[in-house]
Structures are given as C-alpha cells and as structure tokens.
KEDRENZA-39417 format. One record per residue (C-alpha): residue in three letters; x, z, y. Coordinates in steps of 0.1 Angstrom, whole numbers, plus 2048, in hexadecimal, padded with zeros to 3 digits. Last residue first. Layout:
<atoms>
@residuo->Ala	c1->X	c3->Z	c2->Y
...
</atoms>
This chain:
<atoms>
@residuo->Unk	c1->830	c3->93D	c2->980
@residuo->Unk	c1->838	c3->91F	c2->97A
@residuo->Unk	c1->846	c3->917	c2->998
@residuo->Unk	c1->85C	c3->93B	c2->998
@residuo->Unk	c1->86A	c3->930	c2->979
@residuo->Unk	c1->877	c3->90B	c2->982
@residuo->Unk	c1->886	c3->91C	c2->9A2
@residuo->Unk	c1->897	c3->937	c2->98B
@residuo->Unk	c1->8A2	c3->91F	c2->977
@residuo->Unk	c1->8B1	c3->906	c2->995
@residuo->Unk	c1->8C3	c3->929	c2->99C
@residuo->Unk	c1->8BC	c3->93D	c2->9BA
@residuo->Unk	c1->8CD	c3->943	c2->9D9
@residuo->Unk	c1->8CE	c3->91C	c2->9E7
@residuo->Unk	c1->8C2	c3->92A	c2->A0B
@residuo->Unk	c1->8A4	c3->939	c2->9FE
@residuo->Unk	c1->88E	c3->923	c2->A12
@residuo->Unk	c1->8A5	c3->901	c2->A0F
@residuo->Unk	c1->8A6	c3->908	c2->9E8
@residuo->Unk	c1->87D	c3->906	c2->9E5
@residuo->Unk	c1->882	c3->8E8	c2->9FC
@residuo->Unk	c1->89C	c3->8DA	c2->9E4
@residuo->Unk	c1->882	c3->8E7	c2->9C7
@residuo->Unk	c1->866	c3->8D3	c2->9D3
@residuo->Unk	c1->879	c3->8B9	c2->9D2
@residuo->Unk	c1->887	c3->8BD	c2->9AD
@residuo->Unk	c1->866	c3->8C1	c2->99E
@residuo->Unk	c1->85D	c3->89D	c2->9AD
@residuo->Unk	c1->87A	c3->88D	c2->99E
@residuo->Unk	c1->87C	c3->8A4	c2->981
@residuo->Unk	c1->857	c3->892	c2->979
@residuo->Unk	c1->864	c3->871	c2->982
@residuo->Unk	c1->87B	c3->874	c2->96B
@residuo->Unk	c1->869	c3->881	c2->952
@residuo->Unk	c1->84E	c3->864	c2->951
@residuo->Unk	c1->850	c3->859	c2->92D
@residuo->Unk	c1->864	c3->873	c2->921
@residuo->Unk	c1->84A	c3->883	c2->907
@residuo->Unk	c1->84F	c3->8A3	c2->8FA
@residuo->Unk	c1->863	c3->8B3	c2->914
@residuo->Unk	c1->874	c3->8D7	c2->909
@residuo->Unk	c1->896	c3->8CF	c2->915
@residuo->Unk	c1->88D	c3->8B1	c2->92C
@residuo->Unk	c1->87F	c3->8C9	c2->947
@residuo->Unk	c1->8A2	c3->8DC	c2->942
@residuo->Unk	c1->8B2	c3->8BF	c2->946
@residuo->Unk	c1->89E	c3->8AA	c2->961
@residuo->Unk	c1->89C	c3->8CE	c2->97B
@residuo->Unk	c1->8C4	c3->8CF	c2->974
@residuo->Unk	c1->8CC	c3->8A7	c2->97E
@residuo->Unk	c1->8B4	c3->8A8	c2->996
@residuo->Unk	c1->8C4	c3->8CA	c2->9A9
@residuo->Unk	c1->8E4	c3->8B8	c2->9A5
@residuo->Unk	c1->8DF	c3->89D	c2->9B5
@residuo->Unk	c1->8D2	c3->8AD	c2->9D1
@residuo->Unk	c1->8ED	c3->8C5	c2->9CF
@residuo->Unk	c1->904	c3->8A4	c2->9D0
@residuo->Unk	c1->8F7	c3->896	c2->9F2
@residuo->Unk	c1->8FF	c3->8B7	c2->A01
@residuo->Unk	c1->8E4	c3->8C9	c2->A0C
@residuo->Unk	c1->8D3	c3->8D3	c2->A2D
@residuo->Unk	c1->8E4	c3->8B3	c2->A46
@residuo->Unk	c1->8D0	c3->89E	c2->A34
@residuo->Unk	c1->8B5	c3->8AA	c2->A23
@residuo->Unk	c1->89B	c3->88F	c2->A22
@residuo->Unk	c1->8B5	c3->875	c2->A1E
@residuo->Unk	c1->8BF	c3->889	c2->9FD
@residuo->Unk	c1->89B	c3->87C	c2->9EA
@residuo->Unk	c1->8A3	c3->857	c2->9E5
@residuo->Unk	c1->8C7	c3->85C	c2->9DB
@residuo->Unk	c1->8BE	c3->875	c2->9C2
@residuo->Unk	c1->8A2	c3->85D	c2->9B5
@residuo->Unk	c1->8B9	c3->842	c2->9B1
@residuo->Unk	c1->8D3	c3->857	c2->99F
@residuo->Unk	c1->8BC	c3->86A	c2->98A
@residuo->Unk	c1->8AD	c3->845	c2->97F
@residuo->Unk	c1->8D0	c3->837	c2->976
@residuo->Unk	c1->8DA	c3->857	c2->965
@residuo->Unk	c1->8B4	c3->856	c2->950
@residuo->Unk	c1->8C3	c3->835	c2->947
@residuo->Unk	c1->8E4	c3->838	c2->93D
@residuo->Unk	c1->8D6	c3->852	c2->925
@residuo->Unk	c1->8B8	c3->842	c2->915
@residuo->Unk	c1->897	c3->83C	c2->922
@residuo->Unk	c1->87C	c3->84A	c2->909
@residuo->Unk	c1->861	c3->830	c2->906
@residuo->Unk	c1->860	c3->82F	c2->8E0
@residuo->Unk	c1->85E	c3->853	c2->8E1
@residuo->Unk	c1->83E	c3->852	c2->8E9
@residuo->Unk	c1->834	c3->841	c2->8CA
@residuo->Unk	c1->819	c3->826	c2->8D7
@residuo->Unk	c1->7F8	c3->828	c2->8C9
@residuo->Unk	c1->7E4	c3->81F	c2->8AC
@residuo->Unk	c1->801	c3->81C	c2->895
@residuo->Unk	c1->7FE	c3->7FB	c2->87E
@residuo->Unk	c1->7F0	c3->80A	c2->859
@residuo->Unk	c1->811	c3->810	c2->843
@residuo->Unk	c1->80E	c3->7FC	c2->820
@residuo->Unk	c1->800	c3->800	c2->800
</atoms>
C-alpha cells in the first residue's frame, strides 16, 4: 500500500536555513538601527535581533515567519533597552514581555 499525499505542507519544509536567517537578521537590523541612531550602536542593534531570533528559535515550532517575529520582538526590546538604559539582559526583556 502506499503513503496517501500529505494534506498540508510540513512546516518545516519552509524552514530557512542558516545563511538565510543571517541574510534576513542583517537586513532587518539595518532597517531598524536608523530609528536609534545616535542611542545604540549599530552592532547592539544587531545584536539585540540576533539574541531575541535565538532564544525565540530555541523553542519555535514552526519557523515560517520567525524572523519577522524577532524582528518585531526585537524593537520593542531596543525601546525596552532605551528605558532601562541597556540594564537588563535581552532575557530578562523577553521575560518581562511575557509576563
């Protein structure tokens, strides 16, 4: 007997691989550090999508959109960052939206 055709798409099919998701985290870093120039460094914006994609990426089922997601995440966090002066951890920022 064989396998019946899948009715829908695996997710994981769409799961961008490594030089891709550092393509897109580059692109959207550039995109978001124009709004805090003269805040942050270019590179803790970078860094701040970088951190908010892995450790959303750590427990992600589907990675469809995760990069956009981080994206997103990681804005809010830079202002987050802005208000606390950079005191807390991208962890503790991730926590404390959550929550």
């Amino acid at each position: 007997m064989s396998t019946p055709p899948p009715s829908h798409h695996d997710a994981e099919e769409y799961r961008p691989s490594n030089e891709q998701v550092a393509v897109l985290l580059d692109h959207a870093s550039a995109e978001l550090w124009p709004q805090f120039r003269g805040v942050f460094a270019e590179e803790t914006v970078h860094h701040v999508v970088s951190e908010t994609y892995r450790e959303l990426a750590a427990n992600a089922r589907v990675h469809t959109h995760l990069t956009t997601l981080a994206t997103r995440s990681a804005a809010v966090l830079v202002v987050r960052g802005e208000e606390v002066c950079g005191l807390l951890s991208t962890t503790d920022l991730l926590h404390d939206l959550a929550g």
